[in-house]
C-alpha positions in Angstrom: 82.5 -45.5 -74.1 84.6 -43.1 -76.7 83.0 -39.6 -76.6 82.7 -38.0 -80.2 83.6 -35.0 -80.7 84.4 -32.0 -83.9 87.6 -31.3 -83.1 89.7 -31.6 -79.3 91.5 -28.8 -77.9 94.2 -29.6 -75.9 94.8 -26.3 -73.4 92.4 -24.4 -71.6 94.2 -21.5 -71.4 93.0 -18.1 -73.4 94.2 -19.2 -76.8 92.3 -22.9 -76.2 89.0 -21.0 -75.0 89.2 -18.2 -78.2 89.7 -21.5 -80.6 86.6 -23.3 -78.8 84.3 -20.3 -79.3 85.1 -19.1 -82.6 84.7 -23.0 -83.8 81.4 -23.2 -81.6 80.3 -19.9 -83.5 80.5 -21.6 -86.6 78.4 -24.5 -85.3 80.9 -27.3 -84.6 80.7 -28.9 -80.9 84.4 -28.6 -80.1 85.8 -30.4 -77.0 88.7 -28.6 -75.0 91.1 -30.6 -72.0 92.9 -29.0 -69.7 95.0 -30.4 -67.1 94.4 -27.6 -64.7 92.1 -24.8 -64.1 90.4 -22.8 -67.6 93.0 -19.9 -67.3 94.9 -22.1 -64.6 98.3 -21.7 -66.5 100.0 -18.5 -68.1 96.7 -17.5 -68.8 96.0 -16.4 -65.4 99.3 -15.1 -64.7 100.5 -13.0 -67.3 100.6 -9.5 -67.4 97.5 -8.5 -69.5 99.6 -6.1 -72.1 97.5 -5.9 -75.6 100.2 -4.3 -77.5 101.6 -4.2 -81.3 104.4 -2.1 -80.4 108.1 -4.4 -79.8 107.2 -6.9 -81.2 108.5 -9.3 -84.1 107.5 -7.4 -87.6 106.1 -11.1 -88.8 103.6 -10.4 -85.7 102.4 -6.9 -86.7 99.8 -7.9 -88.9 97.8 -10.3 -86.8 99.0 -7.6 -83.2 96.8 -4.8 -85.2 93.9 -7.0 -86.2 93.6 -7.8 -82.7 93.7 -4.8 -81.3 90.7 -4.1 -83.2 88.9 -7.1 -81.9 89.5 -6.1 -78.4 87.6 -2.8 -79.0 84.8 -4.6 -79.2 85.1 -7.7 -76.8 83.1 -6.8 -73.9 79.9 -6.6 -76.5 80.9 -9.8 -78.1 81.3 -11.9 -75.3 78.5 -10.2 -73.3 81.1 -9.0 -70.6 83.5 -6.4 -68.6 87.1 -7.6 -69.2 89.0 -4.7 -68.1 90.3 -3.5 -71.3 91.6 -0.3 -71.7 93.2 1.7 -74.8 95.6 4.3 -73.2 98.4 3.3 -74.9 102.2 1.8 -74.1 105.0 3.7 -72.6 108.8 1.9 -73.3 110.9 3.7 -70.6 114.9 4.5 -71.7 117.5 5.6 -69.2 120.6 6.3 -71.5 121.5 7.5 -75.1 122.1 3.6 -76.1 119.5 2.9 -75.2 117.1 5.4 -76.8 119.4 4.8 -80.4 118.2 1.5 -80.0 114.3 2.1 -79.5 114.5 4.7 -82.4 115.2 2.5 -84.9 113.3 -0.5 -83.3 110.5 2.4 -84.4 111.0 3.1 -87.7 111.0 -0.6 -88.2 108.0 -0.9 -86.7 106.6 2.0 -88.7 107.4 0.0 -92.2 104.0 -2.1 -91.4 101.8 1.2 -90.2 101.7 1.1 -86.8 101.1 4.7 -85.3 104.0 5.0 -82.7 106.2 8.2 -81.8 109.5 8.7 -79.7 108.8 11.0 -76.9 111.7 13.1 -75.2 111.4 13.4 -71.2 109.4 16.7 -71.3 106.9 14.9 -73.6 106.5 11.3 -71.2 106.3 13.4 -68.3 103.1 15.2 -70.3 101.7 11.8 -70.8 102.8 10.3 -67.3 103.8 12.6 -64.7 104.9 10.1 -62.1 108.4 8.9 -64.0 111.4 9.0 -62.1 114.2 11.6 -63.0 116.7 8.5 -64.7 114.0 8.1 -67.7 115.2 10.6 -70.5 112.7 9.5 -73.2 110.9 6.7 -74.6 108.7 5.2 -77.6 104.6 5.7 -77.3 102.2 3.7 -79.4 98.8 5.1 -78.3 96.6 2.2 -79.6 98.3 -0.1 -77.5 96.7 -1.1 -74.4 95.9 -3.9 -71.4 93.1 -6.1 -70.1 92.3 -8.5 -67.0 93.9 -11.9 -68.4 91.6 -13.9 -66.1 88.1 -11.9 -67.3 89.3 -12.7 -70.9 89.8 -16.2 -70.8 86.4 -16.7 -68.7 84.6 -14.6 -71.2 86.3 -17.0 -74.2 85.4 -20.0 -71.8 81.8 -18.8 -70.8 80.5 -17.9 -74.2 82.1 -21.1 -75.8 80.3 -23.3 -73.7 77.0 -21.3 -74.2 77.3 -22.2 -77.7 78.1 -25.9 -77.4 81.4 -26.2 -76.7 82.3 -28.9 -74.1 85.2 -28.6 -71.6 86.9 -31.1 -69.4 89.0 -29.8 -66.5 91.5 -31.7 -64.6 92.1 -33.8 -67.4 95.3 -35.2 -69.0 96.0 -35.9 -72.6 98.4 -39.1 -72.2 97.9 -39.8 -76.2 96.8 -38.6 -79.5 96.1 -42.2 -81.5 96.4 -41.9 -85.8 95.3 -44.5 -87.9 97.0 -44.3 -91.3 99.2 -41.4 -90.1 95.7 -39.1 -89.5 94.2 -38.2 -86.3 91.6 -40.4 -84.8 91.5 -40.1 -81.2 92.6 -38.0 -78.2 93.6 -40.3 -75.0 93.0 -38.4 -71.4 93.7 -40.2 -68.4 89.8 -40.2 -67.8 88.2 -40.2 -71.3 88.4 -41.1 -74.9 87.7 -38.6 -77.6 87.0 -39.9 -80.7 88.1 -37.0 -83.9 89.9 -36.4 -86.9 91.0 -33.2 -85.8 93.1 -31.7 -82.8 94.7 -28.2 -81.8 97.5 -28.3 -79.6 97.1 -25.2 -77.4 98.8 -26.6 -74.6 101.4 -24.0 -74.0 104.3 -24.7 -72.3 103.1 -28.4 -72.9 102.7 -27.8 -76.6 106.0 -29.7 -77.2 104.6 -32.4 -75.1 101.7 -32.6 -77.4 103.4 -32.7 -80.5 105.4 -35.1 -79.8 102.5 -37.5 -79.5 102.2 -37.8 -83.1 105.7 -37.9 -83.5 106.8 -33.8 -83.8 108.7 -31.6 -82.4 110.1 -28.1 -82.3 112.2 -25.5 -80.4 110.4 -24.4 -77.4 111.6 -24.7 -73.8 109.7 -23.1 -70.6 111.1 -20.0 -69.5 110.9 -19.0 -66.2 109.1 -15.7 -64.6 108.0 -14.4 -61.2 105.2 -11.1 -60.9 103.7 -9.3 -58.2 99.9 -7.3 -57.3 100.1 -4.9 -54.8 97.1 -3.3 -52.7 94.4 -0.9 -54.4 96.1 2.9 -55.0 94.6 6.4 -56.2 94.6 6.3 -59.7 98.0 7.4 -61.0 98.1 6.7 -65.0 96.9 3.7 -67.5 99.6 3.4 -70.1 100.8 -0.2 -70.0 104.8 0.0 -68.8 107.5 -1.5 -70.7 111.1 -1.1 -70.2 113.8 -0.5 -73.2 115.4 -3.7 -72.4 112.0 -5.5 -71.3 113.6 -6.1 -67.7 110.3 -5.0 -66.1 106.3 -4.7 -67.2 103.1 -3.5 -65.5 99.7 -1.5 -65.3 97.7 -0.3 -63.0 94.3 -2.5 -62.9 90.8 -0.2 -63.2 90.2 -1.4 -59.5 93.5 0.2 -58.3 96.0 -2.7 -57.3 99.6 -2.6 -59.3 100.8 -5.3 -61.5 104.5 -5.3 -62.3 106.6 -8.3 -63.2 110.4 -8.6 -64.9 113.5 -10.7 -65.2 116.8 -10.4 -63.4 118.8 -12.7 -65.7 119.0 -15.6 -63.7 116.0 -17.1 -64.1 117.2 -19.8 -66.7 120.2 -20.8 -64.9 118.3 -21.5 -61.4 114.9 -23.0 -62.6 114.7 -26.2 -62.5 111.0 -27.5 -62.7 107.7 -27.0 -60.9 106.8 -23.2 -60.3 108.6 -21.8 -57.5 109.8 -18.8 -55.9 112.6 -16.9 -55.4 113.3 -15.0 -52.3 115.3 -12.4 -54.5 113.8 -11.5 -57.6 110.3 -10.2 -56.0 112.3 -7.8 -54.3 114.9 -6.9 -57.3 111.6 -6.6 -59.6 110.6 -4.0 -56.9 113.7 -1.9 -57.1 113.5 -2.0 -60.7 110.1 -0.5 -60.7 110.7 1.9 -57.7 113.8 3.4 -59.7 111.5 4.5 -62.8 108.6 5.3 -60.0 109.8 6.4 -56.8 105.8 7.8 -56.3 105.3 4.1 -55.2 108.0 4.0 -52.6 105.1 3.1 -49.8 103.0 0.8 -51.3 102.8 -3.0 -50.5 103.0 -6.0 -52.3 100.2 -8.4 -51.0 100.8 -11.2 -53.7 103.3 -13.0 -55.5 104.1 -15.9 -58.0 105.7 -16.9 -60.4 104.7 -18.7 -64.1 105.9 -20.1 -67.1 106.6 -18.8 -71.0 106.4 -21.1 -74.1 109.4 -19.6 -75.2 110.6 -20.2 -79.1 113.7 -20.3 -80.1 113.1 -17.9 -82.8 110.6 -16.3 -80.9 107.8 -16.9 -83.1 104.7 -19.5 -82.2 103.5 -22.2 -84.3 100.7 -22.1 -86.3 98.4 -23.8 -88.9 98.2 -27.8 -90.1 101.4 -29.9 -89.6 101.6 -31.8 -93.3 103.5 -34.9 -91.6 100.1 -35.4 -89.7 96.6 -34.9 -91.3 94.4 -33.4 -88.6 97.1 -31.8 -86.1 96.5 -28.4 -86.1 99.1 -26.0 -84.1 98.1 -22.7 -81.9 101.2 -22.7 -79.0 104.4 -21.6 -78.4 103.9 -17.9 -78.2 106.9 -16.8 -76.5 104.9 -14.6 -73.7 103.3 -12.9 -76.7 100.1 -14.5 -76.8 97.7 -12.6 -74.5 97.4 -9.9 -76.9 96.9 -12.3 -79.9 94.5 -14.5 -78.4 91.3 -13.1 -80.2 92.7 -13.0 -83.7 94.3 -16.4 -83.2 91.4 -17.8 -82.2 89.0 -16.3 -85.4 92.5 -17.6 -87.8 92.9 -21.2 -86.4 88.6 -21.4 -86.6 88.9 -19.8 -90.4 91.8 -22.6 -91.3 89.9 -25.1 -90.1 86.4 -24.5 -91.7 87.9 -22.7 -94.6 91.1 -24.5 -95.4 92.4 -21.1 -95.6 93.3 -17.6 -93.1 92.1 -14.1 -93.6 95.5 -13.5 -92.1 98.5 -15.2 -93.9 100.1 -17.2 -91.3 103.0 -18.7 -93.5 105.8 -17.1 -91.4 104.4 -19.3 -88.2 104.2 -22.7 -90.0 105.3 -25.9 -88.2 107.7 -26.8 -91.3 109.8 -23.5 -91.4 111.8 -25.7 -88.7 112.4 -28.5 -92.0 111.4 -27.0 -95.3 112.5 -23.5 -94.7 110.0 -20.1 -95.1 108.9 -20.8 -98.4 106.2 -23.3 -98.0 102.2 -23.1 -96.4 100.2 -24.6 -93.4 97.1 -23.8 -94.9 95.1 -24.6 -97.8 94.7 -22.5 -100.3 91.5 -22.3 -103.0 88.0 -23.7 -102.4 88.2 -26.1 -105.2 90.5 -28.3 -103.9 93.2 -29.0 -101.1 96.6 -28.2 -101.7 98.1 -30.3 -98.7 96.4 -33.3 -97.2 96.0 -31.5 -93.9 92.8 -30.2 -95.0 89.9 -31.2 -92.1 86.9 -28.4 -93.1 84.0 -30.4 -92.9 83.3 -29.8 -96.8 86.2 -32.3 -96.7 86.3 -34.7 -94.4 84.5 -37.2 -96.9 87.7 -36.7 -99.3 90.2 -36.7 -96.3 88.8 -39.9 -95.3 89.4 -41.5 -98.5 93.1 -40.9 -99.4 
């Protein structure tokens, strides 16, 4: 028998979870599948940055809103998720290279972001523990990191408290439309009778759309990390490279997290998620040649993982107009750890409201077709300015074009 349900969320990764409890807040009983694990997916193996700083200026505004909503999560979601505010250190090695970051930062100062170039005597007064090859780099002090895992389980454990129901191990095979609108979600074990879906899925957000018949940029994109045993305390800036070939923290419990690309990835990855008996160990060099403190400490973990990565590196966002009731939240492009919280209060706010607190325009399925100049939200209370619209103030009149 079909299983009813406000609205289906395909991905039960940290963006699905964020969607589930925001709707759930606002007293809808939203259904999530995931194929896998909650958190089984890039959600559990990314590298926990919550940063603003290098990133696309389109991304600023929703990067700073969520750092705000971090601040605060532990009390929100009644737990501990490891987050720490210590800000984000962007290593340079050579003149190029610090030319580059100083106008990536006055960019990034056009939208108000607080973030400073440092000279070596200045990172060395921040972190001491730099090798001798780093002569500088940018700081953004409001930048930060948090345990991926604890996230999403908070998202996932306070979403079902509310009502939310989640389906593990579950494959969405099809998304059926009736009249070109959303009617049903097909899982290789269940039926989910809706009018609206959000394809969180990921790396499988192209799969997704292309159930109803869309599609857009995005192929996986390889990447291997590493965890190595507990350590003394040594600094807790989240680590970035100029170039981004390497990332890491330290966690609050000791262990080092570093992960990074060697530039082969996309020509030797083929499918699955394997690993590669070379790039664990030229990650390590990488990170030993900016911290040679770490020379003696072990690796005890490995794997690898994959990014939704877009070809413009933006993610999609908001109602696709072609399909009444598909609603987009994927495709992140390894950015969307740090977003997850704001994303998930926007995608609730479009659906309940027919409109963001955010503008989301730059994000919208259609900038693929129609260009920037268009929206994937509705705009005014009075009435709908797309068809998309699926706020339950409106499902009446959705149901009766």
């Amino acid at each position: 028998m079909p299983i009813k349900a406000d609205a289906v969320i395909i991905g039960g990764g940290v963006m699905g979870c964020a969607i589930a409890y925001n709707l759930a807040k606002e007293g809808l009983k939203p259904v999530v599948v995931e194929k896998s694990d909650i958190g089984g997916e890039a959600s559990g193996s990314n590298g926990g940055g919550v940063r603003q700083s290098a990133r696309n200026l389109k991304e600023m505004p929703l990067a700073m809103e969520s750092i705000q909503i971090y601040g605060g999560l532990h009390e929100e979601l009644g737990m501990d998720v490891e987050y720490v505010r210590e800000g984000n250190l962007r290593l340079c090695t050579s003149d190029k290279e610090l030319e580059t970051m100083r106008q990536s930062v006055e960019n990034q100062k056009t939208t108000g972001l607080q973030l400073e170039m440092l000279d070596r005597k200045q990172v060395l007064a921040i972190n001491p523990y730099v090798g001798e090859k780093v002569i500088g780099a940018s700081f953004c002090a409001t930048d930060g990191h948090a345990n991926p895992l604890l996230v999403t389980y908070a998202f996932f454990k306070k979403a079902k408290s509310l009502g939310a129901q989640f389906y593990t191990h579950e494959e969405a095979r099809e998304i059926r439309l009736r009249k070109g609108k959303v009617t049903a979600v097909v899982t290789d074990k269940n039926t989910f009778e809706t009018d609206l879906v959000v394809d969180a899925a990921g790396t499988a957000g192209r799969k997704v759309a292309n159930m109803v018949g869309l599609d857009f940029p995005m192929r996986p994109l390889f990447s291997e990390a590493m965890i190595t045993e507990p350590y003394p305390a040594l600094f807790k800036q989240m680590i970035g490279h100029a170039k981004g070939l390497f990332y890491g923290r330290q966690t609050v419990h000791g262990p080092f997290f570093w992960g990074g690309f060697v530039g082969t990835e996309q020509f030797i990855y083929r499918q699955g998620k394997p690993s590669f008996h070379y790039i664990g160990p030229a990650i390590s060099q990488l990170v030993l040649d900016f911290f040679p403190v770490l020379k003696d400490i072990h690796v005890i973990r490995m794997w690898s993982g994959l990014i939704a990565q877009m070809s413009d590196g933006l993610p999609v966002l908001g109602f696709a107009q072609e399909v009444p009731g598909f609603v987009f939240a994927t495709a992140f492009s390894g950015h969307g750890f740090g977003l997850a919280p704001v994303i998930g209060r926007l995608i609730s706010e479009l659906i309940m409201d027919c409109t963001t607190s955010i503008p989301i325009s730059d994000f919208c399925y259609g900038r693929f077709s129609r260009g920037s100049d268009q929206e994937c939200s509705c705009q005014g209370n009075a009435a709908c300015t797309t068809i998309t619209a699926i706020c339950p103030m409106k499902r009446e009149w959705l149901k009766s074009i």
